[in-house]
Each structure stands twice: as C-alpha cells, then as structure tokens.
gemmi code that builds the backbone of each chain (N, CA, C; Angstrom):
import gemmi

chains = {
    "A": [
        ("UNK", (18.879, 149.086, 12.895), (18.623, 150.498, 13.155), (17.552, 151.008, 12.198)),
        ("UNK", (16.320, 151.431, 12.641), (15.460, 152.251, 11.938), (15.528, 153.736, 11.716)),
        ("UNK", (14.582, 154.387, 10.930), (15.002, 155.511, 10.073), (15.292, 156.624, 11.902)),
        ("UNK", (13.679, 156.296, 12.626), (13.981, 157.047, 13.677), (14.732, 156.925, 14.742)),
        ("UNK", (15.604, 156.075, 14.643), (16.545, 155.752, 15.560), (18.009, 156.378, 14.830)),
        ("UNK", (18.140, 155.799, 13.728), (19.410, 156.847, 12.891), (18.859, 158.338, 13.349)),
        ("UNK", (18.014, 159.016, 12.859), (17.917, 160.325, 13.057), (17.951, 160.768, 14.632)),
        ("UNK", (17.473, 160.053, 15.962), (17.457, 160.251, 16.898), (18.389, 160.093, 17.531)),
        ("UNK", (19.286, 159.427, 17.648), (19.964, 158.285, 18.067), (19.853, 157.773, 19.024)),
        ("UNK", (18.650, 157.224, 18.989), (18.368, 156.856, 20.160), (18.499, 155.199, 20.492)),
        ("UNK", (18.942, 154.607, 19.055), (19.775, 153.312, 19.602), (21.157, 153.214, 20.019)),
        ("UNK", (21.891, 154.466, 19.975), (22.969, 154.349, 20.919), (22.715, 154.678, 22.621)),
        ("UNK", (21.504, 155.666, 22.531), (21.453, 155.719, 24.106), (21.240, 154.658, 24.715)),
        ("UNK", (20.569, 153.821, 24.035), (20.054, 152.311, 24.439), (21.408, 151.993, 24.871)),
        ("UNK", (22.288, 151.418, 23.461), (23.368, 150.747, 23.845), (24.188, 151.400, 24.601)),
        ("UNK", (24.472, 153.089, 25.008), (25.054, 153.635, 26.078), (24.978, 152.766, 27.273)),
        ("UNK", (23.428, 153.040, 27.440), (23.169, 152.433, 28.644), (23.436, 150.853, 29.248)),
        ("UNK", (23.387, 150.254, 28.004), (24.015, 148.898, 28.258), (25.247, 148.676, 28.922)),
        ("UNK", (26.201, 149.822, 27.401), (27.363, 149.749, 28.256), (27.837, 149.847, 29.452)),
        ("UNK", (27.018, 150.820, 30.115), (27.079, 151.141, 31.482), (26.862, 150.629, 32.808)),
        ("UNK", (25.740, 149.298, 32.446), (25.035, 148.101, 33.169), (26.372, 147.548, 33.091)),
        ("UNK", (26.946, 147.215, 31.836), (28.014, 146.144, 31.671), (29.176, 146.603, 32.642)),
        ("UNK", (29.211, 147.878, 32.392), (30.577, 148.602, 33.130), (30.715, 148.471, 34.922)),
        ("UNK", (29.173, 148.963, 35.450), (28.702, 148.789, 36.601), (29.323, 147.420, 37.355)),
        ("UNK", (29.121, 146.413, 36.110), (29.392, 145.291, 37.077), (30.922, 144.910, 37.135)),
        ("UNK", (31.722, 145.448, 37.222), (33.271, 145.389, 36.741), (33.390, 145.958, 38.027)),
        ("UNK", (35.138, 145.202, 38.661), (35.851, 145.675, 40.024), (35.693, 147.612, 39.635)),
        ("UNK", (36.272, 147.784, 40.459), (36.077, 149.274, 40.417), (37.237, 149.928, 39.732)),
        ("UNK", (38.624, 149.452, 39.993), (39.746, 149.603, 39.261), (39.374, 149.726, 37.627)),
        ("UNK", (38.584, 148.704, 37.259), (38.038, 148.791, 36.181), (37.178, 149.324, 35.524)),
        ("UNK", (36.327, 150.028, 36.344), (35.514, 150.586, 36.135), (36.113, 151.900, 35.622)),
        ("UNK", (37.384, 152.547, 36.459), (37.471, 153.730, 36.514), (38.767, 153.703, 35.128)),
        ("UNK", (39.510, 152.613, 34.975), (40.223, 152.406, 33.283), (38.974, 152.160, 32.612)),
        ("UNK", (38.170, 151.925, 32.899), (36.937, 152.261, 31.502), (36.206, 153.608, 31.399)),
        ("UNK", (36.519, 154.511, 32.276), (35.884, 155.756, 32.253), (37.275, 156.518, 31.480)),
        ("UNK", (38.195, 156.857, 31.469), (40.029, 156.943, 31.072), (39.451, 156.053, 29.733)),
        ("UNK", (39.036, 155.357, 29.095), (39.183, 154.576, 28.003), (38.307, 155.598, 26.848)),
        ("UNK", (36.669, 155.655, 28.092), (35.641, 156.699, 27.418), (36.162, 158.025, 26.944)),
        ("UNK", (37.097, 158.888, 27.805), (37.439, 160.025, 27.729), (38.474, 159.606, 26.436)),
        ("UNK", (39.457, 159.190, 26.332), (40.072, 159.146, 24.663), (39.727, 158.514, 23.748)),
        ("UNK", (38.396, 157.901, 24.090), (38.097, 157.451, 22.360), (36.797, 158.665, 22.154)),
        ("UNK", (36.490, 159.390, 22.786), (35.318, 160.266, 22.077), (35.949, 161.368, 21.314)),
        ("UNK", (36.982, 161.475, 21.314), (37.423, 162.556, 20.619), (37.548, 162.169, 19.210)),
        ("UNK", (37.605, 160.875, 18.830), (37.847, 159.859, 17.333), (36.312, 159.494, 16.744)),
        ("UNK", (35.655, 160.408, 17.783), (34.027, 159.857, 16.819), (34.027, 160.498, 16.020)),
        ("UNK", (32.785, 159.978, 15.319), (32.219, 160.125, 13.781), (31.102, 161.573, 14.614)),
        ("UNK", (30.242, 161.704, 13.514), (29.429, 163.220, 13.792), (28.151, 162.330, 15.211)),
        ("UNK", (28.316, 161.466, 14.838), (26.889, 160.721, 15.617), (27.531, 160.123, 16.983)),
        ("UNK", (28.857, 159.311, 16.611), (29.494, 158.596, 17.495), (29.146, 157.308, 17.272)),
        ("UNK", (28.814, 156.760, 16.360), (27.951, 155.388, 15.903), (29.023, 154.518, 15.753)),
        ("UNK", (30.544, 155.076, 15.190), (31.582, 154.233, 14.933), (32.269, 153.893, 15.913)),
        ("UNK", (31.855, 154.453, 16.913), (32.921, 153.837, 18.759), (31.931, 153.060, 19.331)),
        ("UNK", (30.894, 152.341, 19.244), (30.220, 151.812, 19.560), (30.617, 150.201, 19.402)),
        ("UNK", (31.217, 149.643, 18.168), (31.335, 148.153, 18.209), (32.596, 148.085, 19.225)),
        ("UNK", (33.744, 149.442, 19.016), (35.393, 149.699, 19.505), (34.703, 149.133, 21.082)),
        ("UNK", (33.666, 150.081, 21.874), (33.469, 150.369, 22.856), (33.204, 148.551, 23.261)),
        ("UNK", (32.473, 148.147, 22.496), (31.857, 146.627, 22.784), (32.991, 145.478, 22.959)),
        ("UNK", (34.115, 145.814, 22.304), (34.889, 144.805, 22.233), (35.808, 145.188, 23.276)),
        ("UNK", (35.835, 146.569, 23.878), (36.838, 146.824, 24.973), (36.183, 146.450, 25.951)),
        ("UNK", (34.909, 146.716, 25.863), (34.145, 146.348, 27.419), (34.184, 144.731, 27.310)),
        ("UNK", (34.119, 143.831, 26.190), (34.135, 142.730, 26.514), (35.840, 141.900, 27.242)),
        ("UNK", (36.460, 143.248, 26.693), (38.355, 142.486, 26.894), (38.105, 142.442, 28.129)),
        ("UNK", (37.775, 144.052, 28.746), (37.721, 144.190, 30.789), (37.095, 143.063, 31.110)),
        ("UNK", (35.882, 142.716, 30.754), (35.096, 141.488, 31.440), (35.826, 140.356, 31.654)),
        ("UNK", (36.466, 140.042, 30.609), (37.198, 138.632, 30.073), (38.620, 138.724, 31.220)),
        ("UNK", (39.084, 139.688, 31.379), (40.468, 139.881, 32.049), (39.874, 139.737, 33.338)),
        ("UNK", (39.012, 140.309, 33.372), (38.177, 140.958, 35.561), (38.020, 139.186, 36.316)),
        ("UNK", (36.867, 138.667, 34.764), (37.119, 137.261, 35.386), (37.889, 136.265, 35.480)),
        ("UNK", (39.149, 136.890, 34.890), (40.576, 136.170, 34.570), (41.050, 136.310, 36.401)),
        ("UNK", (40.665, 137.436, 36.724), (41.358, 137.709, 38.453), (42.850, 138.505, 37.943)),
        ("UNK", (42.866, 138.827, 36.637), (44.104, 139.959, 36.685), (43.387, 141.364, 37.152)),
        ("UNK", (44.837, 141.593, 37.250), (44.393, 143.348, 37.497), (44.637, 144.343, 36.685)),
        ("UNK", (43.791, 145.325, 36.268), (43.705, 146.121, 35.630), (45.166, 147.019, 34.768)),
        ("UNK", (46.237, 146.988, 35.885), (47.297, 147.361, 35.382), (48.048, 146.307, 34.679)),
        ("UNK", (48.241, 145.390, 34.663), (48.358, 143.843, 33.938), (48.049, 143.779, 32.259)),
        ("UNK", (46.651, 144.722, 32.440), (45.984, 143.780, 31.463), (45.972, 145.519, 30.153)),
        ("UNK", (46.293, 146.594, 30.613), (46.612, 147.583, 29.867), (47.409, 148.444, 29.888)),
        ("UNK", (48.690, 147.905, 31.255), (49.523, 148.472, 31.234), (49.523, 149.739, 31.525)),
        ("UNK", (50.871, 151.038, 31.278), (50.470, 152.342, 31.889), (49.741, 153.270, 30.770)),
        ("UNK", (49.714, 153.033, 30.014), (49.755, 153.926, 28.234), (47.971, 153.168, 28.172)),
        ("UNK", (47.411, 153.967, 28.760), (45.645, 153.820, 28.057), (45.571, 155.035, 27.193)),
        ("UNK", (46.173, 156.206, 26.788), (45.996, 156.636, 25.946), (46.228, 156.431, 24.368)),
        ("UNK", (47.726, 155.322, 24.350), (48.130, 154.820, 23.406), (47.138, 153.681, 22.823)),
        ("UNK", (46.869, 153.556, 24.104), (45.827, 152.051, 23.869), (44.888, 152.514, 22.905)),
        ("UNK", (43.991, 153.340, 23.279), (42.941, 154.121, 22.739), (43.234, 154.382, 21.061)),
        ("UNK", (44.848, 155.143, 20.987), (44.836, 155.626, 19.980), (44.593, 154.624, 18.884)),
        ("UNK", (45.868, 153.091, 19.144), (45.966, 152.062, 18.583), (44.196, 151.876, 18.053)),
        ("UNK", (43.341, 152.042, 18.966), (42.112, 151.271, 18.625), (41.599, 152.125, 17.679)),
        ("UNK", (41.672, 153.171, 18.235), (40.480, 154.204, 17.017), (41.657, 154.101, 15.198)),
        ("UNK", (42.830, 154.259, 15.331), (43.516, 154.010, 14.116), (43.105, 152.859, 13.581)),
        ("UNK", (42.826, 151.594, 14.407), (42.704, 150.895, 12.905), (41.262, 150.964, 12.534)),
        ("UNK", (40.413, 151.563, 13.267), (39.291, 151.536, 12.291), (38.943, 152.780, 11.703)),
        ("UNK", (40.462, 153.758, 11.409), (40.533, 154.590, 10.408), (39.688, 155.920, 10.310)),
        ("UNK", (39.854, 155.976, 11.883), (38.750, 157.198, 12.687), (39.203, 157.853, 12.995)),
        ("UNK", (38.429, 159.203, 12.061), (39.050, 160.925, 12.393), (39.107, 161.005, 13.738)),
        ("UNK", (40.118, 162.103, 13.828), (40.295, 163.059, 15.495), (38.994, 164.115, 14.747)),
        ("UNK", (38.487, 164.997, 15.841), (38.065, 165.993, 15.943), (39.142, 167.427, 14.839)),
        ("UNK", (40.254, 167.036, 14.953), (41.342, 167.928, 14.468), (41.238, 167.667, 13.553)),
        ("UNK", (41.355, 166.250, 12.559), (41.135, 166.349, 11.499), (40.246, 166.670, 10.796)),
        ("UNK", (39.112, 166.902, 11.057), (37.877, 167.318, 10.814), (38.008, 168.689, 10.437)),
        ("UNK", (38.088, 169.437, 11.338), (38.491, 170.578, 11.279), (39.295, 171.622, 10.528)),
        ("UNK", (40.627, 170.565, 10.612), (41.691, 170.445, 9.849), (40.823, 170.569, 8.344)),
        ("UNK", (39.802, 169.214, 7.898), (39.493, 169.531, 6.715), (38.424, 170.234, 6.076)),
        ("UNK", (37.718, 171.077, 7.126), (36.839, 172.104, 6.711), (37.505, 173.452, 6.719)),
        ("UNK", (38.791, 173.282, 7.210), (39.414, 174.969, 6.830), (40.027, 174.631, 5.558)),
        ("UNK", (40.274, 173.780, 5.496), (40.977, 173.445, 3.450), (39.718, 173.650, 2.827)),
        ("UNK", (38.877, 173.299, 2.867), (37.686, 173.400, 2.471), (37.135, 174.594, 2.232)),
        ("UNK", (37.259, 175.322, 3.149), (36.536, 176.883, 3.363), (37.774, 177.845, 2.083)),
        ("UNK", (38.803, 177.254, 2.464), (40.021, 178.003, 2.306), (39.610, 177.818, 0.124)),
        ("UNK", (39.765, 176.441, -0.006), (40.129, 176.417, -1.449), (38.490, 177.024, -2.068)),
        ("UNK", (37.465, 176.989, -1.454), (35.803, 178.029, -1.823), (36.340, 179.155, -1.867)),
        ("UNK", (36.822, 179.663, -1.137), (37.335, 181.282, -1.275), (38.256, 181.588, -2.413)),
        ("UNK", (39.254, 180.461, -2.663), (40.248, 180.908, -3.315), (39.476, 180.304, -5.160)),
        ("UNK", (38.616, 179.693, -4.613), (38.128, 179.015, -6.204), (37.085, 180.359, -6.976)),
        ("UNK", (36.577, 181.897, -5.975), (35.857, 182.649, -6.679), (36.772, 183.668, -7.159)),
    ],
    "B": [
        ("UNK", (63.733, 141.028, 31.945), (65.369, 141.490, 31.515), (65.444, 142.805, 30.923)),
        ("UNK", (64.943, 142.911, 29.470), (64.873, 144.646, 29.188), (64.013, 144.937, 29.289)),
        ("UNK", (63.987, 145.852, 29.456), (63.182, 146.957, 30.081), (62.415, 147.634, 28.277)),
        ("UNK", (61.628, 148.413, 28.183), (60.809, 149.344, 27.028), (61.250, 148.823, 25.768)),
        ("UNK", (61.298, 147.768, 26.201), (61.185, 147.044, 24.292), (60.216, 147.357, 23.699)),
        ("UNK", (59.377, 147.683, 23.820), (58.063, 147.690, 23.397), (58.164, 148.717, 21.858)),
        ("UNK", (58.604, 149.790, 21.907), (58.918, 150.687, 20.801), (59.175, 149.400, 19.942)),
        ("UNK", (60.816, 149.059, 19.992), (61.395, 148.141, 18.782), (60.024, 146.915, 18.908)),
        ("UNK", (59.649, 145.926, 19.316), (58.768, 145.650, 19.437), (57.568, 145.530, 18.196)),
        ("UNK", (57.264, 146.838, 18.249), (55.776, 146.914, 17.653), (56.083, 146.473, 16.353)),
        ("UNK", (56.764, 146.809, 15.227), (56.722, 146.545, 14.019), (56.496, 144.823, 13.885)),
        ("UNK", (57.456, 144.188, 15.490), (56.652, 142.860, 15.099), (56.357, 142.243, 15.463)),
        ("UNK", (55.093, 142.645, 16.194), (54.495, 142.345, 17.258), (53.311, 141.566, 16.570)),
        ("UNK", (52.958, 141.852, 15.531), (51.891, 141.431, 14.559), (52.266, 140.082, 14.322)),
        ("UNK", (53.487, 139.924, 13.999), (53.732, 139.049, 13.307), (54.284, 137.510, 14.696)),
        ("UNK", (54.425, 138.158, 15.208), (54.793, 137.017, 16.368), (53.233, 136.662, 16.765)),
        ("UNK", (52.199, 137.439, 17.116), (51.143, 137.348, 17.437), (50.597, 136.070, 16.338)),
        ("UNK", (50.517, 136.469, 15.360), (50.057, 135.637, 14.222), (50.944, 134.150, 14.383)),
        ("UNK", (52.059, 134.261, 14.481), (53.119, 132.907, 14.780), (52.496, 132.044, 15.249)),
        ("UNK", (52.180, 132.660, 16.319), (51.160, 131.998, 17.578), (50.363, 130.844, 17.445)),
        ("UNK", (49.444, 131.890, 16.876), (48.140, 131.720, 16.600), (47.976, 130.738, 15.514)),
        ("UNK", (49.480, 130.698, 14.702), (48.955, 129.521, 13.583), (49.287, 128.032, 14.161)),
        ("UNK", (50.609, 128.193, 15.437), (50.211, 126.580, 15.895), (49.338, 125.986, 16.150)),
        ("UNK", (48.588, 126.735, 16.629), (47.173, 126.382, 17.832), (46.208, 127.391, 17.485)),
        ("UNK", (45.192, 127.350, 18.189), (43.667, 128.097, 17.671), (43.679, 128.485, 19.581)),
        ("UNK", (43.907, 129.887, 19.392), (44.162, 130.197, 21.335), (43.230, 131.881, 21.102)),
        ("UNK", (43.562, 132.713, 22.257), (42.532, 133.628, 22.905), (43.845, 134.192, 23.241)),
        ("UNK", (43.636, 135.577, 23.573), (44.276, 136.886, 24.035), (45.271, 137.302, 25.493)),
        ("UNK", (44.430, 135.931, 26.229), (45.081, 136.475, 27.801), (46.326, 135.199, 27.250)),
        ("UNK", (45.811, 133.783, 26.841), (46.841, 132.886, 26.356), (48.089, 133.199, 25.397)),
        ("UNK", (47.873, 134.166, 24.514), (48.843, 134.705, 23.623), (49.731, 135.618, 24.452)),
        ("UNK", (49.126, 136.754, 25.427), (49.933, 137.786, 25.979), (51.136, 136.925, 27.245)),
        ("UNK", (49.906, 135.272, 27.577), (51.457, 134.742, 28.265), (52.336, 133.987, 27.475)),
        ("UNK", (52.164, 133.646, 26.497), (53.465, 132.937, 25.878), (54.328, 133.764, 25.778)),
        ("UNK", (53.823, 135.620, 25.069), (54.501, 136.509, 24.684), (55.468, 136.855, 25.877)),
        ("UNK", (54.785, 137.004, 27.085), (55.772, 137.255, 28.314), (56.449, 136.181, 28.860)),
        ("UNK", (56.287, 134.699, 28.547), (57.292, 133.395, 29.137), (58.303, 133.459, 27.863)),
        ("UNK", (58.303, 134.082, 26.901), (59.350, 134.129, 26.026), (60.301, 135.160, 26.013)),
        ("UNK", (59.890, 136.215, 27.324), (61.155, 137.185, 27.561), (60.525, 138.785, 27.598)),
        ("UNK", (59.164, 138.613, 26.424), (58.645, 139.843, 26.360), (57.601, 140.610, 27.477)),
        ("UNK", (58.287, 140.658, 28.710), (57.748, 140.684, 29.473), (56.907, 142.411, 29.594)),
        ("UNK", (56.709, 143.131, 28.953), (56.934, 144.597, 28.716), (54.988, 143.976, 28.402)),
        ("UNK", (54.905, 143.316, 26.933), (53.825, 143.035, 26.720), (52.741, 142.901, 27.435)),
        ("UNK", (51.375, 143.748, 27.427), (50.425, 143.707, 28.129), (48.802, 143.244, 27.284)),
        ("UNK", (47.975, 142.740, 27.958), (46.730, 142.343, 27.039), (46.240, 142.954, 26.266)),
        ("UNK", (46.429, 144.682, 26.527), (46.063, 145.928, 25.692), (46.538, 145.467, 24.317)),
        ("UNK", (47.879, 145.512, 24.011), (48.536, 145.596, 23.250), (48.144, 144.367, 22.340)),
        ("UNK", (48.130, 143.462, 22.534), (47.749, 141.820, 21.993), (46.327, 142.286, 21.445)),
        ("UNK", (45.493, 142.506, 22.031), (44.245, 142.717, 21.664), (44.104, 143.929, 20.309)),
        ("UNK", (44.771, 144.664, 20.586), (44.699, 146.030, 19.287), (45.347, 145.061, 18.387)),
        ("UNK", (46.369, 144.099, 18.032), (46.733, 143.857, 17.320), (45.655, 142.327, 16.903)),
        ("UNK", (44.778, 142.035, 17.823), (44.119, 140.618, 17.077), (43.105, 141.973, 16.192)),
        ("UNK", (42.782, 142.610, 17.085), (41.646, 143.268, 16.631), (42.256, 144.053, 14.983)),
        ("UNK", (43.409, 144.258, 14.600), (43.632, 144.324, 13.677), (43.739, 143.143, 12.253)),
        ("UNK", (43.928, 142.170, 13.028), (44.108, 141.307, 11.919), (42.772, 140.487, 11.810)),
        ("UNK", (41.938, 140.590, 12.776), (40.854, 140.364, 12.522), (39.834, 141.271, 11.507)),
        ("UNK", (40.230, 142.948, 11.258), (39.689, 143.361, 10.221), (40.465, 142.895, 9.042)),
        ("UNK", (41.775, 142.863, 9.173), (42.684, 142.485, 7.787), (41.955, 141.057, 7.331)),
        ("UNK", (41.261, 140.297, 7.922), (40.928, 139.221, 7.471), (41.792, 138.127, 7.601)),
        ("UNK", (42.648, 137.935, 8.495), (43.868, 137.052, 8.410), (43.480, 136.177, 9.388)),
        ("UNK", (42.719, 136.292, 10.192), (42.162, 135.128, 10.965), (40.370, 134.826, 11.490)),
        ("UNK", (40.159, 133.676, 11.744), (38.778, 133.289, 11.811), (38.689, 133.606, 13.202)),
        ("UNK", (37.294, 134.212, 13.397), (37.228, 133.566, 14.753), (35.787, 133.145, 15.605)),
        ("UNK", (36.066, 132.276, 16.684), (34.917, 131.546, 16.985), (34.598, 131.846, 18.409)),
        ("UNK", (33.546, 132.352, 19.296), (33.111, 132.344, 20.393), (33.010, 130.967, 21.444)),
        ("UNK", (33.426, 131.213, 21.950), (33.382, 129.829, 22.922), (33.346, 130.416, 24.481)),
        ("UNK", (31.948, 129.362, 24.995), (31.838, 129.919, 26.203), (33.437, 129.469, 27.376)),
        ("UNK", (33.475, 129.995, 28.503), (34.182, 129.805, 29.013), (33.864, 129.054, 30.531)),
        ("UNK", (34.446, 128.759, 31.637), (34.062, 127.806, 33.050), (33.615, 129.346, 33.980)),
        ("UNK", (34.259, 130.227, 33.531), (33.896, 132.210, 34.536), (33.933, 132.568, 33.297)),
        ("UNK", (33.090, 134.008, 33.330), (33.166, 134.991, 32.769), (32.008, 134.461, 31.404)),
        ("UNK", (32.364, 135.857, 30.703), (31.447, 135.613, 29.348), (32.738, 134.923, 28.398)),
        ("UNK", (31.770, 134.237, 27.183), (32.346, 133.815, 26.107), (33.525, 133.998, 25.819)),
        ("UNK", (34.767, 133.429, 25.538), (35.991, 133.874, 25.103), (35.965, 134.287, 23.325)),
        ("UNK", (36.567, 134.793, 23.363), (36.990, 135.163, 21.579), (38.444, 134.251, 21.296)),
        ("UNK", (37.396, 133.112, 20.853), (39.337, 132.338, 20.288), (39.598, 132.679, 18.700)),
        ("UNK", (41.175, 132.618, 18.511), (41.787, 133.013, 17.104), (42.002, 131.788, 16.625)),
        ("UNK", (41.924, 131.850, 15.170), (42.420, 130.960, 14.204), (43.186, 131.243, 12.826)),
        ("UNK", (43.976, 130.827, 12.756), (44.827, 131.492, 11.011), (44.012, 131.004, 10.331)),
        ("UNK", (43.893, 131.966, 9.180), (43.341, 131.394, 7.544), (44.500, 131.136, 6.462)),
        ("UNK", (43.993, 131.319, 5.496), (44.630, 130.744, 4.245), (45.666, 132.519, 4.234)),
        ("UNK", (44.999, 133.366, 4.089), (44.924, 134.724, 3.867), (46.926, 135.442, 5.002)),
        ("UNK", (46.382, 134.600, 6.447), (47.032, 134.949, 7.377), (48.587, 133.668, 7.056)),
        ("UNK", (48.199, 132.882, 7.072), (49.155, 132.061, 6.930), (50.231, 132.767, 5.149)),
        ("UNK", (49.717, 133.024, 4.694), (50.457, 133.943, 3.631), (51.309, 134.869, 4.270)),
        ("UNK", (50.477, 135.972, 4.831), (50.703, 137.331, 5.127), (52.030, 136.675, 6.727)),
        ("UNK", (52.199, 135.631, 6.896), (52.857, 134.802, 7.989), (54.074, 135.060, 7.467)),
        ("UNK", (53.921, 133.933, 6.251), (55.733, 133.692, 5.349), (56.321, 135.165, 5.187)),
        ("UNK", (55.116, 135.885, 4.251), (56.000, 137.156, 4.004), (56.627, 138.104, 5.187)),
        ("UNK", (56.004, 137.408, 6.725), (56.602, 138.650, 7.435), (57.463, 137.919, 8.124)),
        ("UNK", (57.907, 136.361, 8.435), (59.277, 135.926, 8.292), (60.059, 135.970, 7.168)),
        ("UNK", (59.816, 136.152, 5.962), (60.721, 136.789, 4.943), (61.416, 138.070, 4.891)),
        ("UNK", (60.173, 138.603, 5.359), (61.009, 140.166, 5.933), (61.886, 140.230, 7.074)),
        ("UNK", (61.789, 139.648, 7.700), (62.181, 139.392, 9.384), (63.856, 138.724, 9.278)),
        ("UNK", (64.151, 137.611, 7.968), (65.059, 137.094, 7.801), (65.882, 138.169, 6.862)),
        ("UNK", (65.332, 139.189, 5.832), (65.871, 140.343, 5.755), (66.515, 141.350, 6.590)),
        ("UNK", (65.845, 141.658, 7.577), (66.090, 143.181, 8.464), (67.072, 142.141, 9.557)),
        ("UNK", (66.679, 141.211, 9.910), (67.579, 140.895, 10.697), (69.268, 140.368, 10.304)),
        ("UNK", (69.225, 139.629, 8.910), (70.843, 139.349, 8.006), (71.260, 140.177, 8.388)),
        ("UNK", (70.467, 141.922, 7.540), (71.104, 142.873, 7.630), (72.251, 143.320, 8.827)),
        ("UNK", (70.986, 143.460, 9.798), (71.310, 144.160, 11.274), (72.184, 143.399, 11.810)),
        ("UNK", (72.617, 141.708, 11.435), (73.727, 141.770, 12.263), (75.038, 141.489, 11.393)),
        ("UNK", (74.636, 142.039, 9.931), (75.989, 142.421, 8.908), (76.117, 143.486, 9.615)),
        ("UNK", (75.657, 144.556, 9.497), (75.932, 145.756, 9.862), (76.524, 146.216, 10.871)),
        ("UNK", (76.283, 144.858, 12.397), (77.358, 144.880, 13.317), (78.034, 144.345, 13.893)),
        ("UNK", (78.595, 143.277, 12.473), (79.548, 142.142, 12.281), (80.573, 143.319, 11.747)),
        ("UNK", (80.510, 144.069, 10.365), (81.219, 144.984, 10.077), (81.459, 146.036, 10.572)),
        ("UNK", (81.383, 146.231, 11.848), (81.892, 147.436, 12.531), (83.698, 147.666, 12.660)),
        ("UNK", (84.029, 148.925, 12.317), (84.978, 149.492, 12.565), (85.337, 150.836, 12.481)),
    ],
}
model = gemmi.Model(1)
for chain_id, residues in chains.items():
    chain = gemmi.Chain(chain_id)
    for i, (resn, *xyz) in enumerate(residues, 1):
        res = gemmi.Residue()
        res.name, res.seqid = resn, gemmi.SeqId(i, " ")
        for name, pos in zip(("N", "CA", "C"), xyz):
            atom = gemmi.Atom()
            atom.name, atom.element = name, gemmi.Element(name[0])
            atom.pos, atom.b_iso = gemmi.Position(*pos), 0.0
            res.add_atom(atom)
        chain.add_residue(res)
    model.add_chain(chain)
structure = gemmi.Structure()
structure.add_model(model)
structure.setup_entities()
C-alpha cells in the first residue's frame, strides 16, 4: 500500500472489486450468505475498513472451498450468520461502531469534567 | 441425537478441533466431518473455521496451501510445538471439569 492509496483508499476499492468478481462466481445461495455476511461485518470496521478486508478474504475463500465441495450453503454456516460474523470480527479484536462511540462520550465526558 | 449442543459445546470446541488436527495434518470441511461422525452433529463449517482461524492467530498451528483436484487451494492445518502444549493443558482441564461434573452427580441427594 502506497502513501496515496492509504489516504485514498483506493486499494480497497480495488480489492472490493475483486471481492465481488470472486463473489459473482459463487451459486447464488451463496452469493446472497455473502451479501448477509457483508451486512454484519461492516459494522466491526476500523475508520477506513482496512481491517475486514483479510476477514473478508478468508470468508470468501471458505464459500469457494465449500461451493466446490457441492455442499450447500446451509451445511456449511448453518442458521446463525450473524453469530458467525460476530465470532470472526472478535477474534481479530474489532470495535463495533458502539464501542467507538461508547469511547468518545467517555472521552468528551472526562474533557469536560477535567476543566 | 441432541439437539443445540452447540452452547455447552463451544468452550470445547477449540480443543477437540486441535485433537484433531494433531493426529493428522487435515483442512476444515475434513475436521467439521469427523466432528459430526462423532455425534456432533449440530457442528457446521462456520463454526470449525472461526475456531482454526483462531488458533491460527494464537499461533498454535502451521499452515500450508495445497492445491486441490476442484476448486481453489485448500488451507491444510498442522499442530506446532506451541499447540501441542496448549493441547495437554486443555485435556488437563477437561479431566478437571469433567471428575468434577460427574462427582457432583454421583453425590446427588
């Protein structure tokens, strides 16, 4: 990653778009548990979203690996894709949006109370 | 047979996963069927996978790409020195919680 690509981010749109080639080619069942996968891990990004990017790579590689296994989608993640999600973004120790939040009102709160 | 094991389950789910994985050097869809020909039929690939993908940051196992006959490359597992440790201690624990649990309802009255 170069300086103008950190500041732009325009090497994730790249790799967005990859993902999306990659996704494209997946049964459709799968396609649409990978759109359900997208919607609960964006809420665990970082300010850029740079840290769901390897998460995103290794889930899109599980679907691939399972699709050409000939299982089916419910098989292979069961009913709980939200749990799934959560499991993933926890271990790589990634804020919610809430916590964030959560820690700029402590923040705001102990500035006020520190004058 | 039962049904939502999965709760009791998780605490050791890690550790059976790892069991596994130290006989043999295997992959994710192979682990989630031993896990279900051994009863745990609840177990799904989701679940197996959050947990390699954990012990793969913990450092407890190697792992090596290998293409496959379909599809892209598989991700196969291997124990280390690190995992095979972190192994004993969680059948040590396991031979703990379980003495316990069936003192506890050996002595019922």
């Amino acid at each position: 990653m170069n300086f103008w690509e950190k500041i732009t981010g325009s090497d994730m749109t790249k790799e967005m778009k990859a993902f999306e080639a990659r996704a494209k080619k997946l049964p459709a069942e799968y396609q649409t548990a990978w759109e359900k996968i997208n919607a609960n891990l964006w809420p665990h990004s970082d300010f850029t979203g740079r840290n769901l990017m390897p998460i995103l790579d290794g889930v899109l590689g599980l679907l691939e690996e399972a699709a050409a296994d000939g299982q089916n989608v419910q098989e292979v993640l069961g009913d709980d894709i939200k749990g799934f999600c959560l499991a993933l973004a926890g271990i790589d120790g990634a804020k919610s949006y809430r916590d964030k939040w959560r820690e700029q009102l402590n923040n705001n709160i102990a500035k006020k109370l520190g004058k | 047979m039962l049904e939502n094991l999965t709760e009791m389950l998780k605490g050791v789910l890690e550790g059976c996963v790892l069991e596994i994985i130290s006989r043999q050097e295997t992959y994710g869809y192979e682990i989630t069927r031993r896990l279900n020909a051994l009863g745990f039929t609840d177990v799904v690939e989701g679940t197996v996978y959050t947990i390699l993908i954990r012990l793969e940051k913990n450092k407890l196992v190697e792992i090596t790409k290998k293409p496959s006959d379909m599809g892209p490359p598989r991700k196969f597992f291997a124990i280390n020195d690190a995992g095979r440790e972190e192994l004993r201690k969680f059948w040590e624990k396991w031979e703990f919680v379980s003495s316990k649990m069936n003192e506890l309802k050996e002595r019922k009255q």
